[in-house]
N, CA and C atoms as a LAMMPS dump frame, in Angstrom:
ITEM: TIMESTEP
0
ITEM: NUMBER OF ATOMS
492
ITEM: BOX BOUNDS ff ff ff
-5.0000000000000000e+02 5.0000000000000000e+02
-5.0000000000000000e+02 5.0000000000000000e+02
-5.0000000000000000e+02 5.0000000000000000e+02
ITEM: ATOMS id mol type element x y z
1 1 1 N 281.262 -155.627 212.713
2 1 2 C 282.574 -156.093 212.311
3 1 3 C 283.583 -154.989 212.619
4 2 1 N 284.791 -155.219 213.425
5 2 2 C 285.474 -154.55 213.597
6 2 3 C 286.189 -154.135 212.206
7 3 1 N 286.935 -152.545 212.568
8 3 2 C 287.387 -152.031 211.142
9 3 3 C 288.995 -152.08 211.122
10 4 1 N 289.733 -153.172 210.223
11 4 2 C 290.538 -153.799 210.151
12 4 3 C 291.776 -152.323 209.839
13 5 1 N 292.714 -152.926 210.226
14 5 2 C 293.924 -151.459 210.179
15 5 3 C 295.407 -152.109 209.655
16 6 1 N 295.924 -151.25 209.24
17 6 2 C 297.151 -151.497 208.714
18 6 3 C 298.452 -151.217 208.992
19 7 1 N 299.455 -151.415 209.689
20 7 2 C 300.467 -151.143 209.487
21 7 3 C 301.927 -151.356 208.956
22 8 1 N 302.549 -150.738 208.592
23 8 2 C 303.716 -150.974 208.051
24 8 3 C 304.914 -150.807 208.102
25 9 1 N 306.32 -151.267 209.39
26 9 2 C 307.225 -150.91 209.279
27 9 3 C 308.531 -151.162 208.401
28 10 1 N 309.233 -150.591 208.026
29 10 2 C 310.31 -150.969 207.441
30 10 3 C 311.585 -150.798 208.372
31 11 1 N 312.597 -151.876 208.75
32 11 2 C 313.654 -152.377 209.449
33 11 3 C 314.606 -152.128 208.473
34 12 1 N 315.79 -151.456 208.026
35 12 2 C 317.061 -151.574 207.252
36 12 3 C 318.34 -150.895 207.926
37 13 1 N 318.626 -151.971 208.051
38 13 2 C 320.166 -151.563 208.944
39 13 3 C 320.997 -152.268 207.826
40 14 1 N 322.213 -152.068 208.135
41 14 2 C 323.8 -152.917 207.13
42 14 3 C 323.479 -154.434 207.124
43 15 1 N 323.119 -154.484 208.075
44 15 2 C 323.28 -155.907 208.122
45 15 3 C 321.913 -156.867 207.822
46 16 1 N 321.283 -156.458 208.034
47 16 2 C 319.637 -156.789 208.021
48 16 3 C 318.421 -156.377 207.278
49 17 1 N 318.524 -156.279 205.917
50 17 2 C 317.557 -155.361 205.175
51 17 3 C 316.683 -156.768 205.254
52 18 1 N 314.968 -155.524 205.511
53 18 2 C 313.823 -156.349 205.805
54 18 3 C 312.987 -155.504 205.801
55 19 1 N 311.866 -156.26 205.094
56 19 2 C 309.995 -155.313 205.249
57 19 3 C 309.488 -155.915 206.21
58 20 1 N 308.433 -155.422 206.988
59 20 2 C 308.19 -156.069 207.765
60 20 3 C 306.401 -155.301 208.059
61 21 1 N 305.676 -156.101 208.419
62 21 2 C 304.066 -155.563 208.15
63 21 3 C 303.127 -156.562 209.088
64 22 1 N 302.747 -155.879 209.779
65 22 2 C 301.506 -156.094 211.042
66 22 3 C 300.23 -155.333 209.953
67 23 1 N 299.301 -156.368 211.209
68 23 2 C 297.63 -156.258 210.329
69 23 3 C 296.852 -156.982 210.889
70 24 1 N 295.75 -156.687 211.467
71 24 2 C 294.672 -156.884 212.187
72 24 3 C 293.851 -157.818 210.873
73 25 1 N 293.097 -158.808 210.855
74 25 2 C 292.843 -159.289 210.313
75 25 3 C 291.466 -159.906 210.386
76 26 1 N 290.073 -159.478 210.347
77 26 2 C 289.095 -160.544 210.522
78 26 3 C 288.369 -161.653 210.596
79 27 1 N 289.198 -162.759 211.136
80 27 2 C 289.263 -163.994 210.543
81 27 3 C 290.226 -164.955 211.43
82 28 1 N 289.555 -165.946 212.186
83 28 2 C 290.607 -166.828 212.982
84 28 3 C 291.747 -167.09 212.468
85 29 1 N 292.655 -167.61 213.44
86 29 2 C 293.868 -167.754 212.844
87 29 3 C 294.279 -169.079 212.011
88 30 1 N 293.193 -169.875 212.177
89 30 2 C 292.901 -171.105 211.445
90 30 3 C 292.737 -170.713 210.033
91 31 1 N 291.276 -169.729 209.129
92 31 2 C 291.399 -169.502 208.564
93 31 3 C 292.696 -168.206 207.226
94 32 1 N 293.144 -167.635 208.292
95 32 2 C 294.218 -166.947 207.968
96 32 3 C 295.441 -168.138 207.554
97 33 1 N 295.821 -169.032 208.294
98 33 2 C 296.729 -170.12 208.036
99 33 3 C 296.405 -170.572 207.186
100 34 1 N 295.263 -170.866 206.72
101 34 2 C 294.994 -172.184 205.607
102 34 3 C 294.692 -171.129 204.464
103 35 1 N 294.581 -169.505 204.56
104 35 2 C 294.913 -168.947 203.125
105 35 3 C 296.668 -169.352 202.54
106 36 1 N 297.459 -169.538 203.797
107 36 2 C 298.458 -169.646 203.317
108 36 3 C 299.132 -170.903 202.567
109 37 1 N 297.736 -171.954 203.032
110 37 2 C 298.157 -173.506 202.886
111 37 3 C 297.719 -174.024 201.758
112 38 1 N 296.767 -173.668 201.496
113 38 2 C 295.981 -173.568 200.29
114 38 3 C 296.454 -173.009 198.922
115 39 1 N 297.068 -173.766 197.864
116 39 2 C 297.369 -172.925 196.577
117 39 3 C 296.21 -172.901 196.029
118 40 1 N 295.16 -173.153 196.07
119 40 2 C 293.703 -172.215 195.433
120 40 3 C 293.886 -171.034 196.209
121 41 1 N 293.892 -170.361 197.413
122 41 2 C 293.545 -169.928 198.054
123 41 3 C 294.762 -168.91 197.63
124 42 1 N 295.827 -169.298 197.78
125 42 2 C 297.545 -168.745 197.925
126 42 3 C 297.207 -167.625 196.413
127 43 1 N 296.706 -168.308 194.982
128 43 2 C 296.337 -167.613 193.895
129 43 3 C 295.687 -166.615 194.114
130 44 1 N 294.9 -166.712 194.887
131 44 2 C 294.081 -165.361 194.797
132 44 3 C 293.854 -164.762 195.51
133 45 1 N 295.285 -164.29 196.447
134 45 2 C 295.249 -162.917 197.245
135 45 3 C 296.786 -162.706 197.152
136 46 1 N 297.847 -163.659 196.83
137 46 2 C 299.564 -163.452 196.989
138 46 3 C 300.329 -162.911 195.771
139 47 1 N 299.622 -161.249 195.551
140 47 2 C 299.982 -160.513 194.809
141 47 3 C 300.036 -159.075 194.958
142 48 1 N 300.905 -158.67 194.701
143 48 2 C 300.843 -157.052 195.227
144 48 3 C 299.931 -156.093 195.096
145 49 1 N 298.855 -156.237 193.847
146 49 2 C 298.033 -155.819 193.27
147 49 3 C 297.069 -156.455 192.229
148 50 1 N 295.681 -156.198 192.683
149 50 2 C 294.408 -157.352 191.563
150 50 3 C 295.182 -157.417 190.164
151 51 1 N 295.59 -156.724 189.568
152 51 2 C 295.875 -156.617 188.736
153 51 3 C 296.806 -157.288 187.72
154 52 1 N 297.703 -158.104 189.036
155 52 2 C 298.876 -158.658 189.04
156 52 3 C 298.637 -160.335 188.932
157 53 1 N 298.528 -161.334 187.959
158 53 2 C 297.773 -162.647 188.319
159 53 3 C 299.265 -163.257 188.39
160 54 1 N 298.509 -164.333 189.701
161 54 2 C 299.476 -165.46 190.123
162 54 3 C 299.054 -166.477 189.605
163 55 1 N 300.255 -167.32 189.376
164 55 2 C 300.035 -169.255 188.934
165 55 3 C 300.729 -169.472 189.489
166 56 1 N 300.176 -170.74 190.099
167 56 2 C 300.961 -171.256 191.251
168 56 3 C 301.737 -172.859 190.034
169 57 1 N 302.751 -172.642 190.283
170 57 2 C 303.45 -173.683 189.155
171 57 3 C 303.457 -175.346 190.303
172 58 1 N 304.181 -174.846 191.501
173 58 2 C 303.896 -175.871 191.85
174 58 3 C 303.938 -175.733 193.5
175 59 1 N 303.197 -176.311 194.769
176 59 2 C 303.085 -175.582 195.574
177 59 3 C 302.987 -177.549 196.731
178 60 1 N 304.413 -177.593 197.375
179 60 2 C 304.099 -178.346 198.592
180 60 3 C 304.448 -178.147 199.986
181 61 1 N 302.78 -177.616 200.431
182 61 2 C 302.988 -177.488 201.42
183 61 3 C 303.481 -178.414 202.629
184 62 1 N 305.044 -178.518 202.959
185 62 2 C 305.334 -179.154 203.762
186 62 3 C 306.994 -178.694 204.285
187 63 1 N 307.387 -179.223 205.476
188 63 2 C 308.676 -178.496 205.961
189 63 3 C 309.583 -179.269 204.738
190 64 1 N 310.431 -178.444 204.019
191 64 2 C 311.097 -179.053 203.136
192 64 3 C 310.745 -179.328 201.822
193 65 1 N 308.982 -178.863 201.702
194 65 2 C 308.854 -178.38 200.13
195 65 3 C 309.033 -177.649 199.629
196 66 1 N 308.53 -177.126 198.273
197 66 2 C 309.184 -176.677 197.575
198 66 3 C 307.856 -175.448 196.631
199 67 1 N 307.324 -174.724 196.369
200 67 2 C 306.76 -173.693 195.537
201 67 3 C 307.578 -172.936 194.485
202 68 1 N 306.767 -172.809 193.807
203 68 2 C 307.319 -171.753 192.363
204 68 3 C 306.069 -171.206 191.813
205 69 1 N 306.276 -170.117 191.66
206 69 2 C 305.499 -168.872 191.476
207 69 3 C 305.089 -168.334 189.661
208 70 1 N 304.29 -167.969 188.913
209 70 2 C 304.598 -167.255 188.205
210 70 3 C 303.909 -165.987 188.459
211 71 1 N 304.359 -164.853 188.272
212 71 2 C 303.659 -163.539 188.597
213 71 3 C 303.513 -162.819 187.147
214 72 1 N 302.358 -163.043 186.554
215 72 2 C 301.798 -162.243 184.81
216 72 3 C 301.494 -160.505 185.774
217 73 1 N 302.559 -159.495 185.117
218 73 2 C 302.265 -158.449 185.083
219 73 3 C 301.903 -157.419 183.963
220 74 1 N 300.838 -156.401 184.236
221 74 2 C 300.552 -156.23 182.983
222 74 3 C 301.299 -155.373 182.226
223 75 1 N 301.599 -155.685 181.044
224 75 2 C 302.173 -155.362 179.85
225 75 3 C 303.298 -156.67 179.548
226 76 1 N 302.499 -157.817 179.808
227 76 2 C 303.558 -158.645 179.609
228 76 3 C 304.55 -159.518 179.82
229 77 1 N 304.747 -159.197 181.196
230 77 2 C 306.484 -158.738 181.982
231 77 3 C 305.64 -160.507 182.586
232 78 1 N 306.874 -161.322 183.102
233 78 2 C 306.67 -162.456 184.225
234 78 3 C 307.871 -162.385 184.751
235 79 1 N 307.4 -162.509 186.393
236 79 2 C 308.433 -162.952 187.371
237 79 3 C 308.294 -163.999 188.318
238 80 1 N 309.3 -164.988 188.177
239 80 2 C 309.316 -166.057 188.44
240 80 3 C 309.695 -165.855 190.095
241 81 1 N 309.174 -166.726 191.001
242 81 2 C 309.509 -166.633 192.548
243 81 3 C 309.454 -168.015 192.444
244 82 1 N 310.396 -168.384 193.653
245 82 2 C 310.423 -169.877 194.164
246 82 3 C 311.226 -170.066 195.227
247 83 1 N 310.936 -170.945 195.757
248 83 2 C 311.784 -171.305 197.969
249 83 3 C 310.918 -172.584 197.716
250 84 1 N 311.45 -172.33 199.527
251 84 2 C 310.944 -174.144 200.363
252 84 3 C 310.703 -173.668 201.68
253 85 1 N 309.613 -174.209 202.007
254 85 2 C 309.072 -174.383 203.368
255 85 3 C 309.338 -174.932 204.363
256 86 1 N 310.632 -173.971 205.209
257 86 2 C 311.216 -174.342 206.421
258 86 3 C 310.841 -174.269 207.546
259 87 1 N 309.417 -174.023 208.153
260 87 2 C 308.795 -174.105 209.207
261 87 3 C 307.265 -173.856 209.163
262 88 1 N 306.533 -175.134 209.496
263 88 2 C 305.237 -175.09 209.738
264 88 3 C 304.791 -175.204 210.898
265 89 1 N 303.817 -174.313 211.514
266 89 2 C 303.71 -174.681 213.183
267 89 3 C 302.042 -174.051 212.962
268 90 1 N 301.493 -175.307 212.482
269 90 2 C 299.677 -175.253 212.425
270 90 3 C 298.539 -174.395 213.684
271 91 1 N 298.192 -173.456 214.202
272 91 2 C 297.927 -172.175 212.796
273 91 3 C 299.014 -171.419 212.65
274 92 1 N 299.776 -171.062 213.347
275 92 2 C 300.213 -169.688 213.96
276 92 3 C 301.742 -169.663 213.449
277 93 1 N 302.349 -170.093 212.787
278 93 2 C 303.967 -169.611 212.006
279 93 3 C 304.618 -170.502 210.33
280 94 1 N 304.585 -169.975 209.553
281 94 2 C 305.172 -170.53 208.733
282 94 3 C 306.48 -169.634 208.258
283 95 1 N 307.602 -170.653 207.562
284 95 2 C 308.778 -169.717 207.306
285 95 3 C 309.575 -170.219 205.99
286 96 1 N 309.696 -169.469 205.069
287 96 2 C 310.088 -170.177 204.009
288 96 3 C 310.498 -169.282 203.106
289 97 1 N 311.529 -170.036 202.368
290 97 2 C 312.756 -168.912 201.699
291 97 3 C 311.572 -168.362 200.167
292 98 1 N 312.51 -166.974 199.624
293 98 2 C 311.523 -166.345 198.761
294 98 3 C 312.897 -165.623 197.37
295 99 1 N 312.871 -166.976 196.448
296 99 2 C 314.029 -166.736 195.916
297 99 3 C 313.567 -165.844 194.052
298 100 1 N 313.914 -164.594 193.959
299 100 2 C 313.312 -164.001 192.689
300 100 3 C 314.322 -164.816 191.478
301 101 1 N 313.924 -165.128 190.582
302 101 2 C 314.6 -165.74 189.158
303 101 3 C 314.867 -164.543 188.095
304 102 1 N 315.762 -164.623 187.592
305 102 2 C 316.056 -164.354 186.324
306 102 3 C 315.097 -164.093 185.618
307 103 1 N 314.678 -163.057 184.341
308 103 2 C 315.629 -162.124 184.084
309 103 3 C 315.066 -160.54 185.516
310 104 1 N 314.014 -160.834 186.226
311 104 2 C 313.57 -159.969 187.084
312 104 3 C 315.246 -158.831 187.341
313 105 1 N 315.04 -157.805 187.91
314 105 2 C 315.948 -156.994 188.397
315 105 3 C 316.408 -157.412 189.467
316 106 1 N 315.736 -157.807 190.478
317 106 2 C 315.78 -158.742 192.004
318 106 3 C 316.321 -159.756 191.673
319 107 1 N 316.5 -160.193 190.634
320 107 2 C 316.896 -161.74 190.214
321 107 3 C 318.421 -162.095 191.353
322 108 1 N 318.391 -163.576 192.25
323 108 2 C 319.166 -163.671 192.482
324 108 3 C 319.017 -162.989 194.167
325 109 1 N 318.28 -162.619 194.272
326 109 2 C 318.346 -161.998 196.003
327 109 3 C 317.455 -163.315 196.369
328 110 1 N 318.195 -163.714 198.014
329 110 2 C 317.37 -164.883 198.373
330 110 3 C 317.122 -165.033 199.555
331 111 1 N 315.822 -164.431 199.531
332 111 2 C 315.624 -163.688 200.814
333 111 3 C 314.59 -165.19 201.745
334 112 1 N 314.38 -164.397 202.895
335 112 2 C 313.521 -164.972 204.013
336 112 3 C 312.45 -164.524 204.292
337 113 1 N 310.869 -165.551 204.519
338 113 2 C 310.072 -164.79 205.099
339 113 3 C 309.687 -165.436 206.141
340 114 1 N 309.157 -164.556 207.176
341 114 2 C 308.693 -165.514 208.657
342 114 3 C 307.659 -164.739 208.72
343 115 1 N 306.477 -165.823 208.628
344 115 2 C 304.753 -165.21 209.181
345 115 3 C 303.898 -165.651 210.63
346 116 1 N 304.116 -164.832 211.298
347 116 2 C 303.557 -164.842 212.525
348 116 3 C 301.697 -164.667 212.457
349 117 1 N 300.907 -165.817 212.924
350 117 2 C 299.562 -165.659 212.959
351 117 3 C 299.039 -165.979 214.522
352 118 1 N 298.385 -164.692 215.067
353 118 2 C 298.1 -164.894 216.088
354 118 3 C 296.775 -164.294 216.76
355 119 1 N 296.299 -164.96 217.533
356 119 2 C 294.591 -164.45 217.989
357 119 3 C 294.856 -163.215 218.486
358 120 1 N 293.646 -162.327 217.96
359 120 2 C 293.987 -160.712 218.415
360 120 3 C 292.198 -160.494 218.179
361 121 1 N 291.841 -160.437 219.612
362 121 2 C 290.312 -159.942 220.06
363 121 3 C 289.422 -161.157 219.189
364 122 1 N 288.371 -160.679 218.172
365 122 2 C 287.519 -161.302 217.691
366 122 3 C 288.603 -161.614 216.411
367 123 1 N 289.495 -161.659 215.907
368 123 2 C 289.918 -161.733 214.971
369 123 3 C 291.532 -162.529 214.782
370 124 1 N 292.675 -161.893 214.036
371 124 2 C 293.705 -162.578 213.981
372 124 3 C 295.312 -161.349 213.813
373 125 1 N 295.854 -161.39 213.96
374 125 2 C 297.31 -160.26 213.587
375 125 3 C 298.198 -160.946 212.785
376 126 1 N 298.493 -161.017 212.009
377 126 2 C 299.324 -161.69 210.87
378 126 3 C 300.514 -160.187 211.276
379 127 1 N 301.395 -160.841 211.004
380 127 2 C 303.298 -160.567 211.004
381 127 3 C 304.201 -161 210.042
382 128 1 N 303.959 -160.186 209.095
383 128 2 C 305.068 -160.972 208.029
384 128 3 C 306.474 -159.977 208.192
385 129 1 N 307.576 -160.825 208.16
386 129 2 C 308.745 -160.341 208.532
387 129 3 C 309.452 -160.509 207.05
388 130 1 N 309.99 -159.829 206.192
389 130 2 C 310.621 -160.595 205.213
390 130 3 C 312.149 -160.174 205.142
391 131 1 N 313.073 -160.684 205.278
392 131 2 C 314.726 -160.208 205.706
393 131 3 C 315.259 -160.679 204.731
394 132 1 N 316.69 -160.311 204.699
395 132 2 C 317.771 -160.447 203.715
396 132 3 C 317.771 -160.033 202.385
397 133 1 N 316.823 -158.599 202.549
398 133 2 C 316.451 -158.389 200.918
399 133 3 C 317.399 -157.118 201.098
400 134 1 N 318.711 -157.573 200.615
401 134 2 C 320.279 -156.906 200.408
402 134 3 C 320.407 -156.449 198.956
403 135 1 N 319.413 -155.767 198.441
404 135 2 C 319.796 -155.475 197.139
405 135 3 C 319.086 -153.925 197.465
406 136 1 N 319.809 -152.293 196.748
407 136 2 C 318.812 -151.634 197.025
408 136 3 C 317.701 -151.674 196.285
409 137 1 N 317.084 -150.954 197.063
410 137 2 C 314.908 -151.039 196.483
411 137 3 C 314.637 -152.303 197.141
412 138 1 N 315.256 -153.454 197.482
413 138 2 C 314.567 -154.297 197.568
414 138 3 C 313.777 -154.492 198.38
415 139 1 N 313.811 -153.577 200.052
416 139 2 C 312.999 -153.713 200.79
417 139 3 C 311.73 -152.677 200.924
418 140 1 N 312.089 -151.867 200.116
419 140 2 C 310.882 -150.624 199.656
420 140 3 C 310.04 -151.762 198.687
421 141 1 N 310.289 -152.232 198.062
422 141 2 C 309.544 -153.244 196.749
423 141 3 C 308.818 -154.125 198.024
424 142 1 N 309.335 -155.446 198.071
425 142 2 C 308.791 -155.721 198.79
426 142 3 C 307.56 -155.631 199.825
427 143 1 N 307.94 -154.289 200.87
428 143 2 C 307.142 -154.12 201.704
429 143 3 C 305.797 -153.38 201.009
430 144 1 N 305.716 -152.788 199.798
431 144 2 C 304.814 -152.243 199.183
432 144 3 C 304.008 -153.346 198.185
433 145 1 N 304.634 -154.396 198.055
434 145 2 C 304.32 -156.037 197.644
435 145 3 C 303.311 -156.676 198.694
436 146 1 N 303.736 -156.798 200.015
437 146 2 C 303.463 -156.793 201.35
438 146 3 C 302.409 -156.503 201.619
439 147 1 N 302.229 -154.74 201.167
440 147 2 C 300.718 -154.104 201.67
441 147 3 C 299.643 -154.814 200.808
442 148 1 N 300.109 -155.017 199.77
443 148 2 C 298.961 -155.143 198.817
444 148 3 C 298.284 -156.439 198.479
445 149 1 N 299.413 -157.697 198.953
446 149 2 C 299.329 -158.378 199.399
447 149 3 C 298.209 -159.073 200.537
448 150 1 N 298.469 -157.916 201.81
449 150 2 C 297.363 -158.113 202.919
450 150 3 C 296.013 -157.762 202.628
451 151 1 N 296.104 -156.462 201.364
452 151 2 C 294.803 -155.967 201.697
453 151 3 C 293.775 -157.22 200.704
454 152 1 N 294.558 -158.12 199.909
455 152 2 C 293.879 -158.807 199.217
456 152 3 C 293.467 -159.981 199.786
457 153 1 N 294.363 -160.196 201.107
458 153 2 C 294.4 -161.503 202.021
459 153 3 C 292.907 -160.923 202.833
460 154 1 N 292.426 -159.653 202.533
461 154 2 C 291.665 -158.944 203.923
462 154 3 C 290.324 -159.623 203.149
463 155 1 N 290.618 -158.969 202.023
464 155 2 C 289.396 -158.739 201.075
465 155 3 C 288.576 -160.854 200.536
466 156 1 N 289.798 -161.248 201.146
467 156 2 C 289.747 -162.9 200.658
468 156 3 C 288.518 -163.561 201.43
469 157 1 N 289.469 -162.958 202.467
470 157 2 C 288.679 -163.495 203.812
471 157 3 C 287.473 -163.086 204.342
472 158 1 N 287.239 -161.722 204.209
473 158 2 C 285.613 -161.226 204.116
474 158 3 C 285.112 -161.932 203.081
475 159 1 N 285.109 -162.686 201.827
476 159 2 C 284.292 -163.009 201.122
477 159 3 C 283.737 -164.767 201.452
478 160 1 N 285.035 -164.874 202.089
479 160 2 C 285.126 -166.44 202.556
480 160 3 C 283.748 -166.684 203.717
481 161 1 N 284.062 -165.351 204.681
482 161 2 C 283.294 -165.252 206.036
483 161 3 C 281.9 -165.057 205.523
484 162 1 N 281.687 -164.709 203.992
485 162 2 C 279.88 -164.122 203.784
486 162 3 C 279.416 -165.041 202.937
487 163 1 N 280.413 -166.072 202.891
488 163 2 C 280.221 -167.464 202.024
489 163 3 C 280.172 -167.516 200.4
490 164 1 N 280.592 -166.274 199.983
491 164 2 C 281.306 -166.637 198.676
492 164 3 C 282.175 -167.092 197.93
């Protein structure tokens, strides 16, 4: 099995604040897509950290649906996320707004994400682009959301591939 790698750039200009994160991925791009399609699946890796549990409140996957998030952090704290799914292109792109709620600090930033999935050797390169996060910290947060995010998407998918 090839040994999966990480990278991470961050893009912030005036006009364009954005995280943005490449990643080699073990796992067709079929299965990489349908972690994303999947709210069983979406629960248990679309968190910054294990530690961090997601509920998926309500999740339709389709151009023009709609998701809402709850994120239980520990000591208590919940942050609410919610958008709509403005582009599906089966395996390889989905794009859909990523709006933080009230009372969060982010509350009110309403940002964009565009995920690029594409065949790379025996495996897949996922591209998540996430823009318009115009608040400061927001794209340092994020992209460190991002990492932790993938490595759980990594860890998903090796368990998927050994049939657990």
């Amino acid at each position: 099995m090839r040994e999966s790698y990480s990278h991470m750039a961050m893009q912030i200009t005036p006009t364009n604040y954005a995280a943005e994160l490449r990643r080699h991925l073990d796992a067709t791009p079929e299965l990489v897509f349908a972690a994303f399609a999947d709210p069983a699946l979406v629960r248990r890796w679309l968190t910054p950290a294990p530690q961090v549990r997601l509920e998926v409140l309500s999740f339709d996957f389709r151009v023009g649906g709609a998701y809402r998030f709850a994120y239980h952090v520990p000591g208590g704290a919940i942050m609410h996320v919610n958008g709509v799914f403005r582009g599906i292109e089966r395996p390889s792109r989905i794009a859909f707004s990523w709006n933080i709620e009230p009372p969060d600090e982010h509350a009110g930033v309403q940002s964009e994400v565009r995920v690029a999935i594409a065949p790379d050797g025996d495996g897949a390169l996922l591209h998540i682009r996430h823009v318009k996060l115009d608040r400061i910290g927001a794209p340092q947060r994020h992209a460190e959301g991002w990492r932790g995010a993938a490595e759980q998407l990594a860890g998903l998918l090796r368990e998927r591939e050994n049939g657990s």
